[in-house]
Structure formats: structure tokens, C-alpha cells
DODOPA-571496 format. One record per residue: residue in three letters; y, x, z of N, C-alpha, C in turn. Coordinates in steps of 0.2 Angstrom, whole numbers, plus 5000, padded with zeros to 4 digits. Atoms other than C-alpha are relative to their C-alpha. Layout:
ALAYXZYXZYXZ;...
% end
This chain:
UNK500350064997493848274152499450035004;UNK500749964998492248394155500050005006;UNK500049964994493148474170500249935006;UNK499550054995493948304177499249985005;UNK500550074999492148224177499750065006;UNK500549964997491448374186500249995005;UNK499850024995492548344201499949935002;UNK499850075000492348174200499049985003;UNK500649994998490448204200499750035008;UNK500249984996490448314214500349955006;UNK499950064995491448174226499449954999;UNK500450084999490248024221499250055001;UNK500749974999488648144226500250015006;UNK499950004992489348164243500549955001;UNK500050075000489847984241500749995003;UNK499050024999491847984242500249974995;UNK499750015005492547884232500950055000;UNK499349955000494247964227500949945001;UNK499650065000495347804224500750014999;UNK499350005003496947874216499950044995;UNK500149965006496247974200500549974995;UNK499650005004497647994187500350084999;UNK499649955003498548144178500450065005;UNK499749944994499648184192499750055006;UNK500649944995498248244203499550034999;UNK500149975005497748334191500150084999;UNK499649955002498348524193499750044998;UNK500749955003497748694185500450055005;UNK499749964994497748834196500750064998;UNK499549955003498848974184500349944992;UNK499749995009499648944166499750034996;UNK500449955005498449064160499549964997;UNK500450035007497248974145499349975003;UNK500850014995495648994157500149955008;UNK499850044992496448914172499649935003;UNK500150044998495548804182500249955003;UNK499650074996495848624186499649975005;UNK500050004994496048574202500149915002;UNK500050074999495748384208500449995009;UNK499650014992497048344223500249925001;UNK499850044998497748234233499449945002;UNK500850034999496248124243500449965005;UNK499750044994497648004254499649954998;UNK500350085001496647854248499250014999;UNK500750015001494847924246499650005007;UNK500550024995493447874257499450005000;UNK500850004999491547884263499849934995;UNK500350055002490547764254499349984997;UNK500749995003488747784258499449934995;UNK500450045004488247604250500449954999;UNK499850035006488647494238500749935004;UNK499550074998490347354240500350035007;UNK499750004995491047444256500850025000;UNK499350005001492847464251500349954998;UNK499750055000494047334253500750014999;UNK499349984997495847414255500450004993;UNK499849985009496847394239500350074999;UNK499849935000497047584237500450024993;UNK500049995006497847604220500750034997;UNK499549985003499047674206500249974993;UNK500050075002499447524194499850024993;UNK500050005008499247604178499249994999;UNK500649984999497547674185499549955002;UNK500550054995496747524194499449944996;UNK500650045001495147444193500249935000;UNK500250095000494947254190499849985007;UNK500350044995494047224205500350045009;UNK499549984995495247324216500649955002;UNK499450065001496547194212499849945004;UNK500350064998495447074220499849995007;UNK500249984995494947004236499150035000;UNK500949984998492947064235500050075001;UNK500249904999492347244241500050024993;UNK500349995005492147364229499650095003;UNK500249914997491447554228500350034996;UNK499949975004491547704220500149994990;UNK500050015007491347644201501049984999;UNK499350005002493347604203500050084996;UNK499849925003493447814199499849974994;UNK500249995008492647784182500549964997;UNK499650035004493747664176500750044999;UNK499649975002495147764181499950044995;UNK500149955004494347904172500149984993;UNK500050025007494147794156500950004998;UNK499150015000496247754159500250104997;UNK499849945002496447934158499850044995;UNK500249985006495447984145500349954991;UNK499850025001496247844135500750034999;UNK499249985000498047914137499850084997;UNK499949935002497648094134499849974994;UNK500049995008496948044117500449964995;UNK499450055005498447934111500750005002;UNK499250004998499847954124500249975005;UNK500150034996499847794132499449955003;UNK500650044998499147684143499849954998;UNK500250065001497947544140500449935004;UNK499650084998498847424152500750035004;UNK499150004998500647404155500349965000;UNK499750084999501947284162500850014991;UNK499449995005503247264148500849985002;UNK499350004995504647234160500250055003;UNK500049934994504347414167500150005006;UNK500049994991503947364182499150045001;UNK500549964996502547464194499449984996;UNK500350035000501447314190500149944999;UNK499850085002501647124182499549964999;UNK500650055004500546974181499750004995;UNK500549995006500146984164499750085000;UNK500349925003499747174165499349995006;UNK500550024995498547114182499549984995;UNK500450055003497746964169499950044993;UNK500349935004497547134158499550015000;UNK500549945000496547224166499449965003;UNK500750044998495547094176499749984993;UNK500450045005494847034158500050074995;UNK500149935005494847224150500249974991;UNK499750015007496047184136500450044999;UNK499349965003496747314127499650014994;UNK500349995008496347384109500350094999;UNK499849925001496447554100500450014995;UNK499650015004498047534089500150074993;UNK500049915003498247654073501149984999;UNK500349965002499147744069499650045006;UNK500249954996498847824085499250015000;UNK500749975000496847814085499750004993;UNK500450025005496447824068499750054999;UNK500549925000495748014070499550015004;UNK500449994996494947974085499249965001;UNK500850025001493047964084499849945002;UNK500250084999492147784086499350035010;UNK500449954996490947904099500450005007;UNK499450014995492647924109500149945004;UNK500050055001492847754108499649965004;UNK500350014997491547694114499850035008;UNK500049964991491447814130500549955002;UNK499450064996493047714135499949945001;UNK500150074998492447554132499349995006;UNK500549994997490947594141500250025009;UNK499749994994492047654157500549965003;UNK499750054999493147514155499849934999;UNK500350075000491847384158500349985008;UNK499850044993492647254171499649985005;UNK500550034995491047214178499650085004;UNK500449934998490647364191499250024999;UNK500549974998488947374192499749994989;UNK500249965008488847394170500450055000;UNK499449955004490147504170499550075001;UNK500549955002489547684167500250045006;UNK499949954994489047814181500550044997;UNK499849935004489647984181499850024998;UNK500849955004487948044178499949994992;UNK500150005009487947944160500650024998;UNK499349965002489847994160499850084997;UNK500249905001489248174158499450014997;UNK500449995004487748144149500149994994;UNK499850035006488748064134500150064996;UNK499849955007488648164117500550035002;UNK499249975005490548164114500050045009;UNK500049954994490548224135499950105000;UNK500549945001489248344132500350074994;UNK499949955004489948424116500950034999;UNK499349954998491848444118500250015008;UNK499649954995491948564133500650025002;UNK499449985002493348614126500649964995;UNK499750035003494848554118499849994993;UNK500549995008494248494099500749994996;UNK499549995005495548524085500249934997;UNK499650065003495848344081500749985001;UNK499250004999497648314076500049905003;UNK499850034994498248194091500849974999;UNK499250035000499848084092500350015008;UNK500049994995499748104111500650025002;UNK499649954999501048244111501049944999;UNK499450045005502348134100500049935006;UNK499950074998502047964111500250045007;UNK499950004992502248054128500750035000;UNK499249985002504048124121500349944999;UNK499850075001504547964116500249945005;UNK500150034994504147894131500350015007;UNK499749974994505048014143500749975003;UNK499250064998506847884143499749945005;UNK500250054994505747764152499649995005;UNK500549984995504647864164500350015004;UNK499449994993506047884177499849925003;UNK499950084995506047694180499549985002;UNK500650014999504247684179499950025006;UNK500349984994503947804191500350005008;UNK499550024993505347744204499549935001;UNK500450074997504247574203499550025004;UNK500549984997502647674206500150055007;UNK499849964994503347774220499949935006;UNK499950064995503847624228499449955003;UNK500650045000502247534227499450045005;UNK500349954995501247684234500150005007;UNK499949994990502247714250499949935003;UNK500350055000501847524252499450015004;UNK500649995000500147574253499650055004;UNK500349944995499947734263500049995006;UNK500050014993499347744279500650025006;UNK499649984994500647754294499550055005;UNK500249974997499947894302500650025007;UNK499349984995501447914313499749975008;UNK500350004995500847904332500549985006;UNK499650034996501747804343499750005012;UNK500250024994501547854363500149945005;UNK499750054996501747724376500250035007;UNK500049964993502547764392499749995007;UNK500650004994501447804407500349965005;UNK499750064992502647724420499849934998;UNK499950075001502547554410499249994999;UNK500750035004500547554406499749975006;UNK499850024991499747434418498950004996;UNK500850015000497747504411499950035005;UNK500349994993496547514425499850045003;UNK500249934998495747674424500650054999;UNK499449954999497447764422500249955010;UNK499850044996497947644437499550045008;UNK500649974996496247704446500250085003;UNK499749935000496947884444500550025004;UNK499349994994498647864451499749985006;UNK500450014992497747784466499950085005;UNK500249954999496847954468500450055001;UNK499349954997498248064467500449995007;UNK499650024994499247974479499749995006;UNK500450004996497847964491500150095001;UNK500049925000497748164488500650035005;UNK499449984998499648184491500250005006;UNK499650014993499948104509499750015004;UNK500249924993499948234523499549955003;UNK500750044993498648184536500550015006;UNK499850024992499248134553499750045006;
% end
């Protein structure tokens, strides 16, 4: 979580939000033990030098903020919540909010997340500190402007002291094995949902004989003035 927030840190200091933080964009650079993680994929982040100027529903449905969903601006504080989602999953497995029809997203998992309902179920949290716990609830506050920076994200004890992986025996491993029979379908929804939402960058010419703009029209004038021989 140290290394996610440091990334995550350095975007909202040069004032980007990120707006697709989850797992999958996520990489490390080797397999080797000290390997650096690597924060990718930025198709949905944007500039965002003051407060409420993003409006665009940019999202990943497990990941999304409450007031994403909605129609009012938001800002950067969307990233923290993601963060909270994903910090939540690595320390149990799954996620806080989910459709139970396996779809991408469902009205009840919407009327979820807009009211920050979820719990810490045992067995799965019964090892996992009250300190933990709290960071989460504190990242998964529905009201932006309580939720927690990144500065308090990374000033928090349980932040500050495990750097590193901590030896608490996790279900995490157990519940993401369990789960692999219905993350195909899932993730065909969330696929589907996404390209939905990506920009068409795709660039469409018009053809010059058919355009009837003035200053291209001005130009042909002048050519064709150029062109005929003098008498």
C-alpha cells in the first residue's frame, strides 16, 4: 500500500487526478522480490488544478467513488477511495461492493456505494488490525471533502509502519482462488463497460472538395488566380 500511495501522492501534487486506480494498473517491473511497482495506464486521468472540476464518469465499477456515479463535479479525492477499495481486497480478497447478479454494475451495488455500506466480515477480518480498519473507513468516507488526503493516507501509523509486507496470516490468497470460476464473466462485463467510456480518439477527415469553409475557400481563390496564364 506504501508504494501504491506514493504514486498516487505524486499525481495529486502535480494535480492529476488518476481515475482508473485498481489492481490491474498495478505492475512490478521484474519478478525479483525488490521489484518496483509501477502505476499505469492514465486513459481516464486528468489536470485538476481546483477543487469540483471533473465531471466525466471515468470509472471502473468495483473502484468508483460515490459521487462519480453522480451528476455533481468531483475532484481528485475519487483516487482515495479507490485506494481504500483496493486496500480492502488485498487484505481479504474481496471487494467491498458488488452486484450479485455478476454484472459490471447493478442498482443495488450503485445504492452501495452511494451510502458506504459494506462491513468487515470474519472469518475473513478477524486477524486484521482495528488500525487497518479504520484507514479504510477513513478512505471510504462518501462525503469528498471528509474523506482522507493522501498526505493523511501516508501519514497514518498503520501506513507509516508496514512498508513492507506484515506477517499476518490473510484469507486473501484463499478467497481470490475461489473466486477465479466467476472473474471471466465479471470481467467480460467490466470490459464492456469501459470501452463504453473511452475516448474515440479515432480522427475522422472531411473531404476538401466537399468543405464550403471560407478561409480554405479564400485560398482556392488565390491559387486559381495564380494559375491563369496572363494574356
Amino acid at each position: 500500500m506504501h508504494e501504491i500511495c506514493v504514486a498516487v501522492k505524486y499525481l495529486h501534487d502535480s494535480n492529476i487526478a488518476h481515475r482508473d486506480l485498481k489492481p490491474e494498473n498495478l505492475l512490478y517491473t521484474s519478478p525479483h522480490p525488490n521489484a518496483i511497482l509501477k502505476l499505469t495506464d492514465f486513459g481516464f486521468s486528468k489536470e485538476t488544478f481546483i477543487k469540483d472540476t471533473l465531471q466525466t464518469p471515468c470509472y471502473t465499477p468495483y473502484y468508483v467513488a460515490p459521487e462519480v456515479l453522480g451528476p455533481e463535479k468531483y475532484d481528485k479525492s475519487c483516487d482515495i477511495w479507490s485506494l481504500g477499495v483496493i486496500m480492502y481486497i488485498l487484505l481479504c480478497g474481496f471487494p467491498p461492493f458488488y452486484s450479485n447478479q455478476g454484472l459490471a454494475i447493478s442498482p443495488g451495488m450503485k445504492a452501495r456505494i452511494r451510502t458506504g455500506q459494506y462491513d468487515f466480515p470474519n472469518p475473513e477480518w478477524k486477524k486484521v488490525s482495528q488500525a487497518a480498519k479504520d484507514l479504510i473507513k477513513g478512505m471510504l468516507n462518501v462525503e469528498p471533502e471528509k474523506r482522507l488526503t493522501i498526505e493523511q493516507v501516508m501519514m497514518n501509523p498503520w501506513i507509516r509502519r508496514y512498508t513492507e509486507v506484515p506477517q499476518t496470516p490473510l484469507h486473501t490468497g484463499r478467497m481470490l482462488k475461489e473466486g477465479e470460476e466467476i472473474w471471466p464473466e465479471v470481467q467480460e462485463e467490466m470490459t464492456r463497460s469501459l470501452a463504453n467510456m473511452r475516448v474515440d480518439y479515432e480522427m475522422h477527415i472531411k473531404n476538401l472538395d466537399s468543405s464550403n469553409n471560407a478561409l480554405l475557400n479564400k485560398r482556392r481563390k488565390r491559387v486559381e488566380e495564380k494559375t491563369v496564364p496572363k494574356e
